[in-house]
MARDREN-158114 format. One line per 2 residues: their letters; for each residue x, y negated, z negated of N, C-alpha, C. Coordinates in pm, whole numbers, plus 50000, padded with zeros to 5 digits. Layout:
a) X:Y:Z:X:Y:Z:X:Y:Z | ...;
END
This chain:
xx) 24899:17760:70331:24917:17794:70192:24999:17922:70174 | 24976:18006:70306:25073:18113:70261:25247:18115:70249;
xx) 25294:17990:70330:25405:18010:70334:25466:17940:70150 | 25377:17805:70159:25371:17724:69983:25384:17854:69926;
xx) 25257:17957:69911:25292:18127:69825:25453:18175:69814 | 25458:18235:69900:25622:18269:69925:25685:18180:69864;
xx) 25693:18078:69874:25806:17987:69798:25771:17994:69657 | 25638:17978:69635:25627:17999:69450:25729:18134:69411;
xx) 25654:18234:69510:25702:18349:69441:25853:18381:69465 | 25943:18273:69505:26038:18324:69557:26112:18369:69642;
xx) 26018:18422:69701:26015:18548:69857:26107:18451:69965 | 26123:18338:69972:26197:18210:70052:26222:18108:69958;
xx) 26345:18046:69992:26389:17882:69944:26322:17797:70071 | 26264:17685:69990:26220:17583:70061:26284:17456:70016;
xx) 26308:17444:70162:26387:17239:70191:26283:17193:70244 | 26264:17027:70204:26203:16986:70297:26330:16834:70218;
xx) 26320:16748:70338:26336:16588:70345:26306:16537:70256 | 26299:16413:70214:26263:16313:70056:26168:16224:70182;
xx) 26135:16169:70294:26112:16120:70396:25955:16181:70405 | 25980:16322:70433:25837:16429:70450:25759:16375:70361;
xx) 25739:16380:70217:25731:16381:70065:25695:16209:70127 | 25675:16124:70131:25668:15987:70200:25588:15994:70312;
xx) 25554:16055:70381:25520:16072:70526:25362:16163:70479 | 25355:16238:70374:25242:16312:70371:25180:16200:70250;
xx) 25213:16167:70141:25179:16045:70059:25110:15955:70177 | 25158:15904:70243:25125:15838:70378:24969:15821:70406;
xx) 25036:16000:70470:24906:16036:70563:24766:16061:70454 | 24850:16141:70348:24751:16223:70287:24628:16058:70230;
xx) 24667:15979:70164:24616:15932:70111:24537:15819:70200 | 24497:15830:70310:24400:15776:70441:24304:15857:70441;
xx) 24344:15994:70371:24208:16090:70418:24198:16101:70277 | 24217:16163:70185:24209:16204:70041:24195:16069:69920;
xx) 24161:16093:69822:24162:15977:69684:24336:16014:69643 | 24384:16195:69596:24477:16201:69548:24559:16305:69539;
xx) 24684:16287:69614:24758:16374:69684:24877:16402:69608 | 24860:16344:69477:25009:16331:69361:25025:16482:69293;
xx) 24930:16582:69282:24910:16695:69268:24995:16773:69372 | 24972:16774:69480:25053:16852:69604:25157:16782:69607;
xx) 25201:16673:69593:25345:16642:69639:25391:16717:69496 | 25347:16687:69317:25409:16742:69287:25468:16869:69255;
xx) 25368:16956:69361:25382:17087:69395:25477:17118:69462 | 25502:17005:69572:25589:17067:69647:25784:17025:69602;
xx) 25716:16916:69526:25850:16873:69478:25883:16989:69324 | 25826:17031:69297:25881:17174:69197:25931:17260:69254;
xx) 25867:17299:69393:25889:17431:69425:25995:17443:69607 | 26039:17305:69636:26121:17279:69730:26238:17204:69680;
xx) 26334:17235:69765:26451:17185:69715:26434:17048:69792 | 26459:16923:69736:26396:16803:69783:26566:16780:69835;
xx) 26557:16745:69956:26709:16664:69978:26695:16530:70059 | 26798:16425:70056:26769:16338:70111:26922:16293:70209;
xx) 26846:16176:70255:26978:16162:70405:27078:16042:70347 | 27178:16102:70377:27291:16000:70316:27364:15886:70434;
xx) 27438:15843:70420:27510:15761:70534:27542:15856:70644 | 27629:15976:70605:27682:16042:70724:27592:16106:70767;
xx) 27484:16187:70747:27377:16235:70751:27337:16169:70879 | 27256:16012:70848:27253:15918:70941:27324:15912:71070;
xx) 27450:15887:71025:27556:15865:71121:27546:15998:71215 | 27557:16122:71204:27506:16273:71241:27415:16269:71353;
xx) 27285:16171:71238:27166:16215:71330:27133:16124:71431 | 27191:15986:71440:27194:15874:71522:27348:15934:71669;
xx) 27388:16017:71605:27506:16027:71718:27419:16114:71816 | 27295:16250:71758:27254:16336:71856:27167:16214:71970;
xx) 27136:16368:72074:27085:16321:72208:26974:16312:72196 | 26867:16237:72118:26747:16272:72031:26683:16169:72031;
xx) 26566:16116:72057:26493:15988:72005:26408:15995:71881 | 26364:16094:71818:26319:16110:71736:26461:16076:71608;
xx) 26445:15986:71501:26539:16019:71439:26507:16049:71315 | 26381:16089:71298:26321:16162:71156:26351:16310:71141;
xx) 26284:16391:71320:26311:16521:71393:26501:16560:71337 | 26560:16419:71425:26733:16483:71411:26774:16444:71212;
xx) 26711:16353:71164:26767:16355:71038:26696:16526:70944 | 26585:16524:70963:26565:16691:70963:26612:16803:70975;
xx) 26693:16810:71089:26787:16899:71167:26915:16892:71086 | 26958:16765:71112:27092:16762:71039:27094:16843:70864;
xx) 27022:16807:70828:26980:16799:70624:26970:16967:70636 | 26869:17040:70778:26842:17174:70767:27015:17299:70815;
xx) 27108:17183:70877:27220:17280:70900:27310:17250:70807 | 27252:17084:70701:27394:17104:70578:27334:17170:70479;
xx) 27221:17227:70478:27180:17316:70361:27163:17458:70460 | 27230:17528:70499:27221:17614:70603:27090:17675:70629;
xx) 26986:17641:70661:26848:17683:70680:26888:17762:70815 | 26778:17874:70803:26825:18003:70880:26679:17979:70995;
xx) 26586:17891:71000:26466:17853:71042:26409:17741:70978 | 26360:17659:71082:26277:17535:71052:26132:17555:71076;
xx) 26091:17560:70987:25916:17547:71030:25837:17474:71053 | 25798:17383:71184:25706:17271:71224:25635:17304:71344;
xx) 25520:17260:71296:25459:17232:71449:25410:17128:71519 | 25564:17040:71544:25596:16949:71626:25645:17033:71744;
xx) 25641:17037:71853:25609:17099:71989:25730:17083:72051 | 25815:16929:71979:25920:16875:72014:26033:16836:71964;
xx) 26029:16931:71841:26076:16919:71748:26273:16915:71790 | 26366:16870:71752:26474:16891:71782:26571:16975:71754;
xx) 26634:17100:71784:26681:17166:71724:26810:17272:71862 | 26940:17214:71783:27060:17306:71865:27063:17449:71845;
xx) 27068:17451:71729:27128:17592:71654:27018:17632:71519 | 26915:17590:71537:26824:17640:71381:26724:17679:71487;
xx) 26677:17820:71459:26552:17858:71532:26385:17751:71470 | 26339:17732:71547:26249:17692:71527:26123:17776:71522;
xx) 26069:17803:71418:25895:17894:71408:25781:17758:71403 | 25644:17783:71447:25523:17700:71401:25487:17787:71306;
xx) 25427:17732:71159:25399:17766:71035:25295:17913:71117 | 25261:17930:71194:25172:18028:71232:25266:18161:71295;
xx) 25356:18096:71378:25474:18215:71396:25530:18269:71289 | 25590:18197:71196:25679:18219:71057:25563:18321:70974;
xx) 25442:18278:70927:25356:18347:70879:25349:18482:70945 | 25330:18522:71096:25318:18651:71140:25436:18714:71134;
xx) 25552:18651:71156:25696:18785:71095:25713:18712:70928 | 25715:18667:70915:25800:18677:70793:25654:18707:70679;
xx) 25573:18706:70691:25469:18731:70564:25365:18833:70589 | 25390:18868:70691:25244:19015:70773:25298:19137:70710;
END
């Protein structure tokens, strides 16, 4: 929740995928009754982007099997994201530093 904070207040721009936003709807609603509250939290307060043909084409050319990880990657270097925050272990990434929401929290919000 602290990093969601920061983004209310500004303090960071947040991207996430149109895919993610799909993927937590997903998950969320196996464990929860209703998760339409937080997505539309996060869809106010993140810049929602989604993957286009070339995008695709981008993320199908990397050396990557994940192609959710590389369509991620790609979307995070055409919106120049300066850090990706996941804690996927395996996450894919050339040139975007990667933090776990627990790293990012100790420098960027301590």
């Amino acid at each position: 929740m602290l990093i969601l904070n920061a983004i209310e207040k500004k303090l960071y721009a947040g991207v996430v995928l149109d895919i993610t936003l799909l993927n937590i709807d997903y998950i969320a609603n196996k464990q929860v009754r209703d998760v339409k509250d937080f997505l539309g939290l996060v869809n106010t307060r993140f810049e929602v982007v989604g993957g286009i043909n070339k995008m695709f084409d981008e993320a199908l050319s990397l050396e990557n099997d994940d192609l959710e990880d590389s369509l991620q990657y790609i979307s995070a270097k055409k919106m120049m994201c300066d850090v990706i925050v996941t804690n996927d272990k395996m996450f894919y990434s050339e040139e975007i530093e990667i933090l776990t929401s627990n790293a990012f929290v100790d420098r960027y919000l301590k």
